[in-house]
mmCIF file of the N, C-alpha and C atoms, coordinates in Angstrom:
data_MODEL
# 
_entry.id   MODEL 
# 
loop_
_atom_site.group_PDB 
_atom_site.id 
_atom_site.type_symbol 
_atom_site.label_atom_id 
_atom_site.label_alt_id 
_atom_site.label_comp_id 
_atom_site.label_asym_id 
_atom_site.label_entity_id 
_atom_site.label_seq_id 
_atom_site.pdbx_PDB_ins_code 
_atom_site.Cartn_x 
_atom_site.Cartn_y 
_atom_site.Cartn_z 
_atom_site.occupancy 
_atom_site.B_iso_or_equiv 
_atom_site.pdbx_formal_charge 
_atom_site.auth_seq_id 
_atom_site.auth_comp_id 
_atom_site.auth_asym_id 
_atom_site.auth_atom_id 
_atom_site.pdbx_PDB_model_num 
ATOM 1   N N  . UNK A 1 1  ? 26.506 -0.381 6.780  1.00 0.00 ? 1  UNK A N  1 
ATOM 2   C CA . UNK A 1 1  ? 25.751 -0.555 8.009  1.00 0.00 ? 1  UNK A CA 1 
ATOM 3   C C  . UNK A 1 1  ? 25.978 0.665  8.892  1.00 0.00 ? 1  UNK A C  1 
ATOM 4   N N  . UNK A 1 2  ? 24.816 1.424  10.011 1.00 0.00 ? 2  UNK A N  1 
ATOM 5   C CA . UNK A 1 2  ? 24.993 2.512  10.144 1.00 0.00 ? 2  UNK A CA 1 
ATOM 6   C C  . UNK A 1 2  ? 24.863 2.404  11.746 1.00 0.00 ? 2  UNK A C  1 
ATOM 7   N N  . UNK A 1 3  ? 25.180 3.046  12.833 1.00 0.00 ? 3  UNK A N  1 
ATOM 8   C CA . UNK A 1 3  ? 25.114 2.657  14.241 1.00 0.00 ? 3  UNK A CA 1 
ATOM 9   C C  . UNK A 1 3  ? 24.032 3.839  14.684 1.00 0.00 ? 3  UNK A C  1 
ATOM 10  N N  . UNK A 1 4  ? 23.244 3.493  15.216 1.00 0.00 ? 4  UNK A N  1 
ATOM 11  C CA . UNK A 1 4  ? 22.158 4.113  15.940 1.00 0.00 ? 4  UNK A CA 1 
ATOM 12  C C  . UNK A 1 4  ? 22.299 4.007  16.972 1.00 0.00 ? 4  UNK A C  1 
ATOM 13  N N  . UNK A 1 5  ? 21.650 4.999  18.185 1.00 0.00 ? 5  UNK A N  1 
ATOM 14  C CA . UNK A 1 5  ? 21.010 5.276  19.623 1.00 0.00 ? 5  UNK A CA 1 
ATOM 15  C C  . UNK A 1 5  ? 19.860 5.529  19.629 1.00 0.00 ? 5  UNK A C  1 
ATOM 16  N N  . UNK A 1 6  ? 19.001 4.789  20.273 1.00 0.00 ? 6  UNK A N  1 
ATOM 17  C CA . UNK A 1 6  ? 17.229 4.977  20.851 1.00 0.00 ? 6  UNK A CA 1 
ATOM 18  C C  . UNK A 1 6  ? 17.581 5.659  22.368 1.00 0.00 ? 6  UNK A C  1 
ATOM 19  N N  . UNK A 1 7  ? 17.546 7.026  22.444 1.00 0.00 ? 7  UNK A N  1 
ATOM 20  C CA . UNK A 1 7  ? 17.405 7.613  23.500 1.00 0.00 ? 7  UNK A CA 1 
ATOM 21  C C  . UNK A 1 7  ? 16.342 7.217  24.188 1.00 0.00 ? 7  UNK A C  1 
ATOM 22  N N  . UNK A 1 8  ? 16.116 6.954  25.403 1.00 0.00 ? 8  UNK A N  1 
ATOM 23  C CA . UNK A 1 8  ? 14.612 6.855  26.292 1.00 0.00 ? 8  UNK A CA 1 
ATOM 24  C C  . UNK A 1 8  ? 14.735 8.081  27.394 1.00 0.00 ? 8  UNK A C  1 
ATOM 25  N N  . UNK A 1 9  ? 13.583 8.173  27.266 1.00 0.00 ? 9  UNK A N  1 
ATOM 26  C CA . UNK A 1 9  ? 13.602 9.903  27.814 1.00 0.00 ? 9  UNK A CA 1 
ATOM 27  C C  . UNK A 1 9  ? 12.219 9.534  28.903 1.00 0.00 ? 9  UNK A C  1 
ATOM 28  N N  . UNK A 1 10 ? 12.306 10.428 29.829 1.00 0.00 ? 10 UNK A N  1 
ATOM 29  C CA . UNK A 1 10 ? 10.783 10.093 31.121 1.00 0.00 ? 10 UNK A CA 1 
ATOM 30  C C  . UNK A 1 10 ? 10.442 11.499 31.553 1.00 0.00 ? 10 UNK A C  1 
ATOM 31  N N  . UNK A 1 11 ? 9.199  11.721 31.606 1.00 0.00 ? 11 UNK A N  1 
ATOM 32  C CA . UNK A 1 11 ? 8.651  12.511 32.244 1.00 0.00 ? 11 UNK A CA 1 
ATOM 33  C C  . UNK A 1 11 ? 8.673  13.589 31.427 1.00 0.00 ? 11 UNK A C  1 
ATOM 34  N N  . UNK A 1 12 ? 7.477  15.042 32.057 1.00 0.00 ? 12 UNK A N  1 
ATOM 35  C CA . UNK A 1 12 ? 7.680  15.810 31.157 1.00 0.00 ? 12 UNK A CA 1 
ATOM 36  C C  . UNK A 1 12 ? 8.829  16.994 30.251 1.00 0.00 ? 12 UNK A C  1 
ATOM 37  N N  . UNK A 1 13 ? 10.183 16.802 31.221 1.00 0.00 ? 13 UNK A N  1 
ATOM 38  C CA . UNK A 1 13 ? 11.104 17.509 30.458 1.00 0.00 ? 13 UNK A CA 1 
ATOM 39  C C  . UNK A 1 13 ? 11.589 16.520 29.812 1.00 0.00 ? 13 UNK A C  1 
ATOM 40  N N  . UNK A 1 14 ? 11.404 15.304 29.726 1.00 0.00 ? 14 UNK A N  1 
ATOM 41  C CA . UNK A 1 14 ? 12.288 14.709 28.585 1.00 0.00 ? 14 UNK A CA 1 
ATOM 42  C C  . UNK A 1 14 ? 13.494 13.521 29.133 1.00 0.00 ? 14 UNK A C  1 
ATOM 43  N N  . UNK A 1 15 ? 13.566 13.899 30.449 1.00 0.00 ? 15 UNK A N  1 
ATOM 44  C CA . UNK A 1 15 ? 14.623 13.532 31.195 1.00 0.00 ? 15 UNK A CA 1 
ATOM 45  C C  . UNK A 1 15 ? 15.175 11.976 30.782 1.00 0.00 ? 15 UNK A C  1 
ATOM 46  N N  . UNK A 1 16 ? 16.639 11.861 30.361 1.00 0.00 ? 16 UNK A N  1 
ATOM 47  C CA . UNK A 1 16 ? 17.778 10.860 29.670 1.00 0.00 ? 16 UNK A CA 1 
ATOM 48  C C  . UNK A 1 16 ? 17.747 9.903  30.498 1.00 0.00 ? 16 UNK A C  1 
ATOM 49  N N  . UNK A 1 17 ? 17.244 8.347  30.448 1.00 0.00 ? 17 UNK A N  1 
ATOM 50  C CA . UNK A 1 17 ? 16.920 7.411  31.557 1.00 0.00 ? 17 UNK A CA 1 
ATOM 51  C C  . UNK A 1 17 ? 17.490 6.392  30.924 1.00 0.00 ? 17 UNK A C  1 
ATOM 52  N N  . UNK A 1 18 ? 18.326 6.288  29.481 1.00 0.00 ? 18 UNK A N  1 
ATOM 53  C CA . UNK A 1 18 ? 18.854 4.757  28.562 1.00 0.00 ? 18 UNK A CA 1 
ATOM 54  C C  . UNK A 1 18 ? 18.667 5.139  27.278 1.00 0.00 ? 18 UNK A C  1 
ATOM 55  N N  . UNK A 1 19 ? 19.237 3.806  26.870 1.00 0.00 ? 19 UNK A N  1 
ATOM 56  C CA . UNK A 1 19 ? 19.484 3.989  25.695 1.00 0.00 ? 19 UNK A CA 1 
ATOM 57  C C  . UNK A 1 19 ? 19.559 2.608  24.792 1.00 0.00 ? 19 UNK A C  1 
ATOM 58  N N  . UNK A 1 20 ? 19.200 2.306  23.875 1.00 0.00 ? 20 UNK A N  1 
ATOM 59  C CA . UNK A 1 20 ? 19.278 1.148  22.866 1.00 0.00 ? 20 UNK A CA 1 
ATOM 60  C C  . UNK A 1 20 ? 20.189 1.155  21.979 1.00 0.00 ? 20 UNK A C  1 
ATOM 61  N N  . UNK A 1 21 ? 21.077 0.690  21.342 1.00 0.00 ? 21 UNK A N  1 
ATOM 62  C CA . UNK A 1 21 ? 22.061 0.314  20.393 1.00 0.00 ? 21 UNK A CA 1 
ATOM 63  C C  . UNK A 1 21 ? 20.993 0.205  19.076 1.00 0.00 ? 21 UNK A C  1 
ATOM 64  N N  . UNK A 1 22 ? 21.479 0.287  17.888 1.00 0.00 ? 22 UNK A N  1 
ATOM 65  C CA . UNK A 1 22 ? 20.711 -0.328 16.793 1.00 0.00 ? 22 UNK A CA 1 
ATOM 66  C C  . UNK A 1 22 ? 21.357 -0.297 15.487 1.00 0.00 ? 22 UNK A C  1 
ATOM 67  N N  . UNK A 1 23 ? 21.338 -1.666 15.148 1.00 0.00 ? 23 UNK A N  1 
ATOM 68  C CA . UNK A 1 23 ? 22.531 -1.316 13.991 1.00 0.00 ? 23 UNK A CA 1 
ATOM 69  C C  . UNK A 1 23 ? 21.862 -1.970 12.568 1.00 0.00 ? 23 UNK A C  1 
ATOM 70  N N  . UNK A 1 24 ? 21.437 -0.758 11.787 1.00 0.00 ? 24 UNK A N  1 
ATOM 71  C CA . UNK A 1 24 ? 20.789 -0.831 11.130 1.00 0.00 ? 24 UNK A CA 1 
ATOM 72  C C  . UNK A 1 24 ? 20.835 -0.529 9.432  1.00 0.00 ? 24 UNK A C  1 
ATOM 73  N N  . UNK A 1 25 ? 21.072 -0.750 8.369  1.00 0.00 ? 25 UNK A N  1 
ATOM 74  C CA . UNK A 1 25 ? 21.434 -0.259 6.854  1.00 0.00 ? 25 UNK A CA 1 
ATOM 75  C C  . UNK A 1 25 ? 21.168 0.967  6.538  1.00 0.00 ? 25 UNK A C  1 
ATOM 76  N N  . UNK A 1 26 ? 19.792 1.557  7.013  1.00 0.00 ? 26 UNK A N  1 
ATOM 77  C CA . UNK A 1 26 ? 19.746 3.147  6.839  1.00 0.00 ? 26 UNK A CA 1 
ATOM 78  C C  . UNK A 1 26 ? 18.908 3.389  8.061  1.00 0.00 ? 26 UNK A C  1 
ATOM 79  N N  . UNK A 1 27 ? 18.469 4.792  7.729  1.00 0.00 ? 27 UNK A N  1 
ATOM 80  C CA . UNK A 1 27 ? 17.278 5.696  7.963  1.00 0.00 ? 27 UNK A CA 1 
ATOM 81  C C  . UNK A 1 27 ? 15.938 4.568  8.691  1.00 0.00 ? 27 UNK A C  1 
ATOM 82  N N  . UNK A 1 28 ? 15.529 4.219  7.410  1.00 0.00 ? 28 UNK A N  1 
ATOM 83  C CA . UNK A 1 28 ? 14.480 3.386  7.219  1.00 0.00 ? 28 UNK A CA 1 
ATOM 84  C C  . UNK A 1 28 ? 14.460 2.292  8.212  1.00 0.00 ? 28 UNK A C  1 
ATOM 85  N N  . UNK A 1 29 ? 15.154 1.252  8.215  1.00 0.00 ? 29 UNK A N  1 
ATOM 86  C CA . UNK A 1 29 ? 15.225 0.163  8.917  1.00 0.00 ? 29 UNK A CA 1 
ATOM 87  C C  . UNK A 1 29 ? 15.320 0.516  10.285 1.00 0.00 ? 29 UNK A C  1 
ATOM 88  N N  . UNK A 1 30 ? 16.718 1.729  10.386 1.00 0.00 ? 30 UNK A N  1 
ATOM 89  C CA . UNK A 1 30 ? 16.566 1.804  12.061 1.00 0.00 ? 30 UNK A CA 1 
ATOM 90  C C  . UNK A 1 30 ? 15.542 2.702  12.513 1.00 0.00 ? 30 UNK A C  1 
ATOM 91  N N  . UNK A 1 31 ? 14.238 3.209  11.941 1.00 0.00 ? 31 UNK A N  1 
ATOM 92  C CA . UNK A 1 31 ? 13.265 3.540  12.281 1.00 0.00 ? 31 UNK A CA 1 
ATOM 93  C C  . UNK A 1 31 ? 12.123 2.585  12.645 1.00 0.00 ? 31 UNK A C  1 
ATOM 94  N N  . UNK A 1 32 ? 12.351 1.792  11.268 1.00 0.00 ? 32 UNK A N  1 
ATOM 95  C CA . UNK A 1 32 ? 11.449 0.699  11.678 1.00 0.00 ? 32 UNK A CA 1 
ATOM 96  C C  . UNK A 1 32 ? 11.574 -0.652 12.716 1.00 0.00 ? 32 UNK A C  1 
ATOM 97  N N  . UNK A 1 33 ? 12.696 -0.573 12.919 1.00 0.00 ? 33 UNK A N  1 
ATOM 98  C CA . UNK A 1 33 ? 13.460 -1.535 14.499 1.00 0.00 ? 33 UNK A CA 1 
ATOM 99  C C  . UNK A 1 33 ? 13.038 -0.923 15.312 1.00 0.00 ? 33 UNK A C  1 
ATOM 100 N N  . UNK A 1 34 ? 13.543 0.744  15.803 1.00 0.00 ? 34 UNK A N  1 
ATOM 101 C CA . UNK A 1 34 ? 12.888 1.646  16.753 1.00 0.00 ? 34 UNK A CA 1 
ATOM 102 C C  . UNK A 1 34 ? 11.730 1.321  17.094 1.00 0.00 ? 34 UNK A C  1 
ATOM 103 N N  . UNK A 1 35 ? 10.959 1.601  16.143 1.00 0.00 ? 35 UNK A N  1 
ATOM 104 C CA . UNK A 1 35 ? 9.259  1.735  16.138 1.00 0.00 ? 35 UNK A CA 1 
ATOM 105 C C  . UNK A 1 35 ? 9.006  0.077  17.071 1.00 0.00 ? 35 UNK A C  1 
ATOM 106 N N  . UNK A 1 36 ? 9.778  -1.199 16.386 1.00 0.00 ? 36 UNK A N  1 
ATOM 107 C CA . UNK A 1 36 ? 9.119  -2.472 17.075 1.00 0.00 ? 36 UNK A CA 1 
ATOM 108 C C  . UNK A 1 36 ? 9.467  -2.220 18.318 1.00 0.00 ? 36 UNK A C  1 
ATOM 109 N N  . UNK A 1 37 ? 10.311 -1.746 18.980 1.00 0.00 ? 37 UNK A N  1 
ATOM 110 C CA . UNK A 1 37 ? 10.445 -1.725 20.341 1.00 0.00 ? 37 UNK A CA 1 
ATOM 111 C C  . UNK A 1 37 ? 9.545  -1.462 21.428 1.00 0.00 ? 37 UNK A C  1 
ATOM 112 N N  . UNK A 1 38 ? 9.105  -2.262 22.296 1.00 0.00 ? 38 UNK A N  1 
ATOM 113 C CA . UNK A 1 38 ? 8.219  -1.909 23.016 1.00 0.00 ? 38 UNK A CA 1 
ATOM 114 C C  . UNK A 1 38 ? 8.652  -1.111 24.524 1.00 0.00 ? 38 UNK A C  1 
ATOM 115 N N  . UNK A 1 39 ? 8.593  0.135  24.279 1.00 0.00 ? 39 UNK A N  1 
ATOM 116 C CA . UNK A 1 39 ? 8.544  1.103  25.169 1.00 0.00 ? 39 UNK A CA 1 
ATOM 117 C C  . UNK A 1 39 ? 7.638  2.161  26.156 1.00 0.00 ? 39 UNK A C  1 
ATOM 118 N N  . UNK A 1 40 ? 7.591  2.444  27.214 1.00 0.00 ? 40 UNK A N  1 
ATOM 119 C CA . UNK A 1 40 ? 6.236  3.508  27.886 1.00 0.00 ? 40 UNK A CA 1 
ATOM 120 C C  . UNK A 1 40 ? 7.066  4.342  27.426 1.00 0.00 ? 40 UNK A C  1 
ATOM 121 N N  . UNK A 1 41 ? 8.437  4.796  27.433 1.00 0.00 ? 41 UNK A N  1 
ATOM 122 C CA . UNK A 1 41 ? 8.893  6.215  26.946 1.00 0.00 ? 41 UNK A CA 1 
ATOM 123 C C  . UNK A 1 41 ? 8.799  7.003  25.630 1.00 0.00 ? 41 UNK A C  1 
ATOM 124 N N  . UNK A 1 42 ? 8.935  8.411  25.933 1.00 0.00 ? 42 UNK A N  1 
ATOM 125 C CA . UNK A 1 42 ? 9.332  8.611  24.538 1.00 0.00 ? 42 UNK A CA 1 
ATOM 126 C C  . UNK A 1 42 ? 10.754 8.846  24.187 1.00 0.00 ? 42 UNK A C  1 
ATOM 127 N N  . UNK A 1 43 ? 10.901 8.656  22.961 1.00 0.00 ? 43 UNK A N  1 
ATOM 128 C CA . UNK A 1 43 ? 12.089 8.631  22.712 1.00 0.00 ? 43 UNK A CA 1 
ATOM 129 C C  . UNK A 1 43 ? 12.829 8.832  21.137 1.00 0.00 ? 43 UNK A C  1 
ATOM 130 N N  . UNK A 1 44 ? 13.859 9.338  21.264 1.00 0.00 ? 44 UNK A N  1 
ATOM 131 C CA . UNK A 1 44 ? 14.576 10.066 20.336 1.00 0.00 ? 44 UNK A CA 1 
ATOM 132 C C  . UNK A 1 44 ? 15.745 9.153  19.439 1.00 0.00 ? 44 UNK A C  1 
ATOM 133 N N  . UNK A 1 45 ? 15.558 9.406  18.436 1.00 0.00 ? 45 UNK A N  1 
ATOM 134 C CA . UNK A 1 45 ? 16.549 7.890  17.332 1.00 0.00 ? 45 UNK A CA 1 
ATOM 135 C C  . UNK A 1 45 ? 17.956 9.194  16.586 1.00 0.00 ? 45 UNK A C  1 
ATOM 136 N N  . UNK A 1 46 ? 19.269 8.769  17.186 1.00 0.00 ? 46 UNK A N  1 
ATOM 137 C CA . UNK A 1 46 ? 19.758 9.719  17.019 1.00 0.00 ? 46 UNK A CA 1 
ATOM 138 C C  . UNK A 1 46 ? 21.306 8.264  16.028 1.00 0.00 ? 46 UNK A C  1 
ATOM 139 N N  . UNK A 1 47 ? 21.728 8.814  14.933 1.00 0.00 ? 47 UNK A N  1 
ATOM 140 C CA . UNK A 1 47 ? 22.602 8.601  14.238 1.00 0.00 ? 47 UNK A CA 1 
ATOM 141 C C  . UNK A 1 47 ? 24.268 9.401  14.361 1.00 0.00 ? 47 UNK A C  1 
ATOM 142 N N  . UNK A 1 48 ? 24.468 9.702  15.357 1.00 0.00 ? 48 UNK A N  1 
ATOM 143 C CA . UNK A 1 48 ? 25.969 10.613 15.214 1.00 0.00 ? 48 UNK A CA 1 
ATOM 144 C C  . UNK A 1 48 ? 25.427 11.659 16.249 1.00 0.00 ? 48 UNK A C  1 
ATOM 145 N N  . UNK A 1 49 ? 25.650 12.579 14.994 1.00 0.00 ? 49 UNK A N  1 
ATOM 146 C CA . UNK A 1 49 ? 25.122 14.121 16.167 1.00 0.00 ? 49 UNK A CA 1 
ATOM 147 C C  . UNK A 1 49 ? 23.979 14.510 15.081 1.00 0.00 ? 49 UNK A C  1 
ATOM 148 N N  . UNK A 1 50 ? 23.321 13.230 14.602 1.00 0.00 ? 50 UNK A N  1 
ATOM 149 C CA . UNK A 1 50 ? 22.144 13.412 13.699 1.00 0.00 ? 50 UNK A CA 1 
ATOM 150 C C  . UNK A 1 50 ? 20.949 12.880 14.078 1.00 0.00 ? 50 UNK A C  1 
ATOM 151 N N  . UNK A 1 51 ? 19.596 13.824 14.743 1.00 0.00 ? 51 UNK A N  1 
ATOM 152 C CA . UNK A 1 51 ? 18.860 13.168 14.691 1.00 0.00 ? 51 UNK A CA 1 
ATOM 153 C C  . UNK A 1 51 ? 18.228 12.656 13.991 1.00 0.00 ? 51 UNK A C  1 
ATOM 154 N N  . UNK A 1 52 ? 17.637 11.807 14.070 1.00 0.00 ? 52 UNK A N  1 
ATOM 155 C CA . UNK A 1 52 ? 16.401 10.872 12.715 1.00 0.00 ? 52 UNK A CA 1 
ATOM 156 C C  . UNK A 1 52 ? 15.512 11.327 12.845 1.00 0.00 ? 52 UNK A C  1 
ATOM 157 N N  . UNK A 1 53 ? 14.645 10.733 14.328 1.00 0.00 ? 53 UNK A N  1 
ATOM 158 C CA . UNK A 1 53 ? 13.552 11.006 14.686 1.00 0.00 ? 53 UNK A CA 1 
ATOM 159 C C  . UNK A 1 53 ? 13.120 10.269 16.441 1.00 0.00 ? 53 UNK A C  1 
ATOM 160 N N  . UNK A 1 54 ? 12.043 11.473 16.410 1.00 0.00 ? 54 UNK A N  1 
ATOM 161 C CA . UNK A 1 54 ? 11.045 11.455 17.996 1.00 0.00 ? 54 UNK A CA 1 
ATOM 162 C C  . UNK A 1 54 ? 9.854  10.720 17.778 1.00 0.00 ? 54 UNK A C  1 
ATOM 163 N N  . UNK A 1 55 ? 9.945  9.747  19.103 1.00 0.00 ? 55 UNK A N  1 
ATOM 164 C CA . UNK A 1 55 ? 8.409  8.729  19.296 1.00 0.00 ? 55 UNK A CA 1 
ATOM 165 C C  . UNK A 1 55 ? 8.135  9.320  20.500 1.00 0.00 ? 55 UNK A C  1 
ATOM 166 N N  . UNK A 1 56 ? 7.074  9.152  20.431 1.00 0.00 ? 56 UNK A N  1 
ATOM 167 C CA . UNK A 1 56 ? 6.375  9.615  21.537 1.00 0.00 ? 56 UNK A CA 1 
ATOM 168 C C  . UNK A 1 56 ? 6.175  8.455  22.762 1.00 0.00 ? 56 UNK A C  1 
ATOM 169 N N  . UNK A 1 57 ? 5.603  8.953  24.241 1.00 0.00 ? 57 UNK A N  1 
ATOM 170 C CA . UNK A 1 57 ? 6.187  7.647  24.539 1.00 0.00 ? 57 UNK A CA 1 
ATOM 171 C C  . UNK A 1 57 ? 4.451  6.601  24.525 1.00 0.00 ? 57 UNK A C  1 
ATOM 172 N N  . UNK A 1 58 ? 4.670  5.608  24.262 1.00 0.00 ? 58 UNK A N  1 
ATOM 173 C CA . UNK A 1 58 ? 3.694  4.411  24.150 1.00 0.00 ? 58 UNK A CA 1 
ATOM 174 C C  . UNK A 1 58 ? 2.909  4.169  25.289 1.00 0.00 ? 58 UNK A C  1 
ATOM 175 N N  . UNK A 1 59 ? 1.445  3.644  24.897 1.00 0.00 ? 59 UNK A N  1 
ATOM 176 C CA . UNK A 1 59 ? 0.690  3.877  25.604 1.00 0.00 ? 59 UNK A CA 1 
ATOM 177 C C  . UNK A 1 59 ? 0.320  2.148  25.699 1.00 0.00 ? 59 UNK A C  1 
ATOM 178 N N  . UNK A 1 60 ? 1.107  1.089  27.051 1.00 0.00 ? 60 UNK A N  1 
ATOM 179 C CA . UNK A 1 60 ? 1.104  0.148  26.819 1.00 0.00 ? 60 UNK A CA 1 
ATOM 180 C C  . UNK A 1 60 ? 0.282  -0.515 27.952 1.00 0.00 ? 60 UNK A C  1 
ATOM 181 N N  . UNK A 1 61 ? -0.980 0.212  28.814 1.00 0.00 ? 61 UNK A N  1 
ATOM 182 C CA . UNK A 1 61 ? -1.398 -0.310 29.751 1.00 0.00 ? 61 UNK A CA 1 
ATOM 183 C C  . UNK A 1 61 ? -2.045 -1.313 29.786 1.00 0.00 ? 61 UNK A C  1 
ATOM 184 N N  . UNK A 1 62 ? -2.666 -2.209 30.139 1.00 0.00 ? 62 UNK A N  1 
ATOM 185 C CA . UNK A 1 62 ? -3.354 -3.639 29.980 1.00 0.00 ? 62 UNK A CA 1 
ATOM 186 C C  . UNK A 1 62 ? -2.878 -4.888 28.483 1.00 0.00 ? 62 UNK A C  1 
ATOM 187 N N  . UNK A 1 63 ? -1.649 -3.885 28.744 1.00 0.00 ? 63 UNK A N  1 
ATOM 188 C CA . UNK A 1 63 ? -0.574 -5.355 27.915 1.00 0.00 ? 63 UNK A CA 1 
ATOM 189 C C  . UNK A 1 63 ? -0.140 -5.971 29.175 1.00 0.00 ? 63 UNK A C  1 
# 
């Protein structure tokens, strides 16, 4: 089992506003947990001092 961070980032430099826990078997899963999260930010899926991967931030208006 592997420990993840969902960085949430705002505005256009990127700026560090939180963060999500995610504890996930690999790569895969904690991407695909990431991804269900419903967020306006974008945000960065970081494993250690490893990133995974960048979402962009969600476009959730008239939810």
């Amino acid at each position: 089992m592997g420990y993840y961070r969902l960085y949430l980032l705002d505005g256009p430099e990127g700026r560090f506003v939180g963060f999500e826990e995610i504890e996930a078997a690999d790569d895969v899963e904690a991407v695909r947990l990431a991804e269900a999260m419903p967020d306006r930010h974008a945000r960065e899926l970081w494993c250690g001092k490893r990133k995974v991967k960048s979402f962009a931030a969600k476009d959730v208006a008239g939810s």
